[in-house]
N, C-alpha and C positions, 0 to 999 in steps of 0.2 A: 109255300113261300112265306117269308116271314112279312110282317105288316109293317112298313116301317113309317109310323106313327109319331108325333113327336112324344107319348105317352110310353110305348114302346122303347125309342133314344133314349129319353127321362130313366125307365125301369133299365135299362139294360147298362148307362154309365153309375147308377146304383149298386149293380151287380158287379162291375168289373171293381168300383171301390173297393168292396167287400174283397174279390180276390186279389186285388194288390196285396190283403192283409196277410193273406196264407203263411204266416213263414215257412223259410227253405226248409226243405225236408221234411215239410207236414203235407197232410188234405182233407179235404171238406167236403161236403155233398153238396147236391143239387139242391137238396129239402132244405138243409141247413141254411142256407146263401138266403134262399128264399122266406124261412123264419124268421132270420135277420132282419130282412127288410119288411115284415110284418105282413109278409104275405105268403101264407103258409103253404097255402095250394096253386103254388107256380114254380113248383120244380122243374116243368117243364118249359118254361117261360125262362129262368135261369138257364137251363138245358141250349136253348133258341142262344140266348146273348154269349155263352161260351163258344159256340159255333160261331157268332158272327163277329168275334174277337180276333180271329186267328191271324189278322193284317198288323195286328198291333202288338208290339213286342212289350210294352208294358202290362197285359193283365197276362199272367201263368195261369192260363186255361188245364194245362195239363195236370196241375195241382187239385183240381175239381174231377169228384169222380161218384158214382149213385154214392145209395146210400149203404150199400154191401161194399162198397167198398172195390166194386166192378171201372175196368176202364172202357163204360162206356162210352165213349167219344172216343175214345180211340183213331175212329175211322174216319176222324175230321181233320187228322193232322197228316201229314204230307209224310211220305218215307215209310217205310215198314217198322212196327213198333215205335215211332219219336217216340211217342206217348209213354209209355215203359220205359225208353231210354232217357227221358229229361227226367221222370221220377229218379230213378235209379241211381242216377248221375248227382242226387241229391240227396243219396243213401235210402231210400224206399225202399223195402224189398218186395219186389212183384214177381209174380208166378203165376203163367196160366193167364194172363189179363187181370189178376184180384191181389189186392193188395193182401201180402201172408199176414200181416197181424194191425188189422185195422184201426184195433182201440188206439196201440201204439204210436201210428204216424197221421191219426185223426186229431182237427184242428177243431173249435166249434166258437163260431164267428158271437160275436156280442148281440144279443136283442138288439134291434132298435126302436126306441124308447115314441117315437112316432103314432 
């Protein structure tokens, strides 16, 4: 269960900032989001606030995906493939759950200077 901390609130509307940025038809990782915000080793921590995104239709969770380039979260979105299909739908090409040409539709979010 996630800790909801107001430390936690604080990290997690830092993270959905960050994915507001995504532009259409790009994605990012989990590591990245988490670099961004100067906190290198909380991909997992990113991972947590994606998931607990999913009631708010302003941060595109689906746009975030590891660092291969895998859709794992997948399994947190409602419906069979969304997750592939909201990429797709924004010209991604997915195969298999993995994005086919990563470099190409990967975004990498700005240091934060913090």
């Amino acid at each position: 269960m996630i800790n909801k901390n107001p430390n936690n609130e604080n990290f997690f509307e830092r993270v959905y900032e960050i994915a507001r940025q995504i532009p259409y038809g790009k994605v990012t990782s989990y590591g990245a989001i988490a670099k961004a915000l100067g906190a290198v080793r909380s991909a997992r921590m990113v991972g947590w606030a994606m998931n607990a995104s999913h009631n708010r239709d302003d941060v595109p969770a689906h746009r975030v995906v590891n660092r291969l380039g895998l859709l794992s979260g997948k399994h947190h979105f409602d419906g069979t493939n969304l997750m592939q299909q909201l990429l797709e739908s924004e010209g991604v090409e997915v195969v298999d759950n993995q994005i086919v040409n990563f470099q190409k539709y990967y975004w990498e979010p700005s240091v934060s200077s913090e």
